[in-house]
C-alpha positions as CSV (number, residue, x, y, z in Angstrom):
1,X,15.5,-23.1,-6.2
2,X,17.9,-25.1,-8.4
3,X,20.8,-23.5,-10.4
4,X,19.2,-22.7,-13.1
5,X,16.1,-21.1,-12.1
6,X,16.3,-17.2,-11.7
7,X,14.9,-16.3,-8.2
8,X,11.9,-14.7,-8.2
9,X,11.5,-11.9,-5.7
10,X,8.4,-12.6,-3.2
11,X,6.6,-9.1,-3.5
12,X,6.5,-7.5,0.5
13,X,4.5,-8.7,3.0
14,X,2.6,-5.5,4.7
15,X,0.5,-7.8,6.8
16,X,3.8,-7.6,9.5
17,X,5.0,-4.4,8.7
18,X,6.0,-2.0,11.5
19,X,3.9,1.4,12.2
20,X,7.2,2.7,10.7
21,X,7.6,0.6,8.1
22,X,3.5,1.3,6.9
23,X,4.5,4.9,7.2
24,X,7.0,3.9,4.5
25,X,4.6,2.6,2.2
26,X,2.7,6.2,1.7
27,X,5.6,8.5,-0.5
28,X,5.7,4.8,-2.3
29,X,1.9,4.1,-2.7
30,X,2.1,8.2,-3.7
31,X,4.6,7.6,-6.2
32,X,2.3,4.4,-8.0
33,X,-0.5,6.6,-8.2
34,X,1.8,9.2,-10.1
35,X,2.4,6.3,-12.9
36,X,-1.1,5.0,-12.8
37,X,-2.6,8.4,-12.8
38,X,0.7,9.9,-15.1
39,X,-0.1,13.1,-12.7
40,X,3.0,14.8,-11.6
41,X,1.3,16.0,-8.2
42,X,1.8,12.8,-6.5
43,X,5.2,12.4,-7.5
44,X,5.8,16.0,-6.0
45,X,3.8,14.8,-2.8
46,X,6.2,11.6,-3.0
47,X,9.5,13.1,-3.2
48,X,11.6,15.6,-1.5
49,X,12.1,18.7,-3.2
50,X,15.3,17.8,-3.5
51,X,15.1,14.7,-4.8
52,X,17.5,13.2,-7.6
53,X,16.3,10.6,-10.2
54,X,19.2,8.2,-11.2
55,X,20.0,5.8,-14.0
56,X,22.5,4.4,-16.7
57,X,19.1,5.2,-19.0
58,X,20.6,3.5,-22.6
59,X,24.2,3.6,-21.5
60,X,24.8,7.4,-20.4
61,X,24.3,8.6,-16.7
62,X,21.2,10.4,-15.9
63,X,20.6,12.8,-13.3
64,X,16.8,14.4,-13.1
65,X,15.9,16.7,-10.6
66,X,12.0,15.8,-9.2
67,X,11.0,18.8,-11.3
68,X,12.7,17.5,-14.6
69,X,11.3,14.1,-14.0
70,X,8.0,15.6,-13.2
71,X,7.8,17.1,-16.6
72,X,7.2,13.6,-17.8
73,X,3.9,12.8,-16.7
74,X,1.4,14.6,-18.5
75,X,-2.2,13.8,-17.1
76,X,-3.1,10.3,-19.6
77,X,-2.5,7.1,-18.3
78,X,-1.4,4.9,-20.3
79,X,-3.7,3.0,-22.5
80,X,-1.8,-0.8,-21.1
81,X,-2.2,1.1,-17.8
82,X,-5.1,-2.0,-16.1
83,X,-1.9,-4.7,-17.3
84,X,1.0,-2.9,-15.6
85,X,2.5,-4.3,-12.3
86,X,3.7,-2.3,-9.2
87,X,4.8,-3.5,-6.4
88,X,7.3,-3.1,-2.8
89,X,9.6,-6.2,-2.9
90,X,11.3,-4.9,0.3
91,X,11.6,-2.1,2.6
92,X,14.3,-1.6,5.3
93,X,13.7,0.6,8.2
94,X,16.7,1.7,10.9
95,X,15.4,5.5,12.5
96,X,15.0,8.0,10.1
97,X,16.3,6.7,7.1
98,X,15.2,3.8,4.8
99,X,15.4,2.0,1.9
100,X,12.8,0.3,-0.7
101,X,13.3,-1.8,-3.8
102,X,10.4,-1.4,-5.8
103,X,9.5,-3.9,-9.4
104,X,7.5,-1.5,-11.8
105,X,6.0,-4.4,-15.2
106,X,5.3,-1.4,-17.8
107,X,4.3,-3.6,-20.9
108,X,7.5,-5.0,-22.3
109,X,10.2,-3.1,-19.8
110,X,10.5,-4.1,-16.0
111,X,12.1,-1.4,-14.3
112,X,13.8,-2.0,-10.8
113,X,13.7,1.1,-8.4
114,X,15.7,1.5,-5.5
115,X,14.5,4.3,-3.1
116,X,16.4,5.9,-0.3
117,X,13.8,7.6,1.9
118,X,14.3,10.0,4.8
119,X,12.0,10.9,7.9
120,X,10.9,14.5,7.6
121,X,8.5,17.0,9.6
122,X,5.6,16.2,7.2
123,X,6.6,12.1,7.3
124,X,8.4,10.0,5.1
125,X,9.2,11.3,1.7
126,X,11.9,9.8,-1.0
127,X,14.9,11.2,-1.4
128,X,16.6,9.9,-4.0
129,X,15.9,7.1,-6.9
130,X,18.3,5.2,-8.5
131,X,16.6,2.7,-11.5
132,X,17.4,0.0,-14.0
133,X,15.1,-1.0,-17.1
134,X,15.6,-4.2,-18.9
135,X,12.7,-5.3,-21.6
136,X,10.7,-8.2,-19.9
């Protein structure tokens, strides 16, 4: 890479992923089939209960509980849906916490998630997401 190329994240390699880390992968593969699908249910499947959805969205903090952001998905995928681009660009593992940074390409915004997961009785589930969009 020289100096004035942007580096350009190498999307996760599952094929040497840990039993752990591939248990990692399911409240994320749940939470892509919650945009692809726009159906709330997997987001709720994805997430803790308790789960906070972060961002500076267009300059002012926000802060929406899983059941505010779960009022955004309303059943009708989008129409660019076969275009858009998900994907795990890295995921960090140490007990029962974790981390993932996830790219989401939805038509002219990519959005940059970072997920803090936690280890619970019914497996991993995310616990908080903090996010950045920026037009492509």
């Amino acid at each position: 890479m020289n100096a004035t190329s942007p580096a350009v994240p190498r999307a996760y390699d599952a094929s040497n992923a840990t039993a752990e880390e591939a248990a990692v992968r399911v409240p994320i593969e749940q939470y892509f089939q919650g945009h692809a699908k726009d159906d709330a249910s997997y987001m709720r499947q994805a997430f803790l209960p308790t789960a906070h959805i972060e961002s500076m969205r267009e300059g002012p903090f926000t802060s929406w509980t899983r059941e505010v952001y779960c009022e955004r998905f309303k059943g009708t995928p989008a129409p660019d849906e076969a275009t858009r681009v998900r994907r795990i660009d890295w995921i960090d593992v140490h007990g029962t916490a974790a981390c993932a940074k996830i790219t989401l390409i939805h038509g002219p915004v990519t959005f940059t998630d970072y997920f803090v997961l936690l280890k619970t009785e019914e497996g991993w589930k995310i616990a908080n997401k903090a996010f950045h969009g920026q037009p492509t």
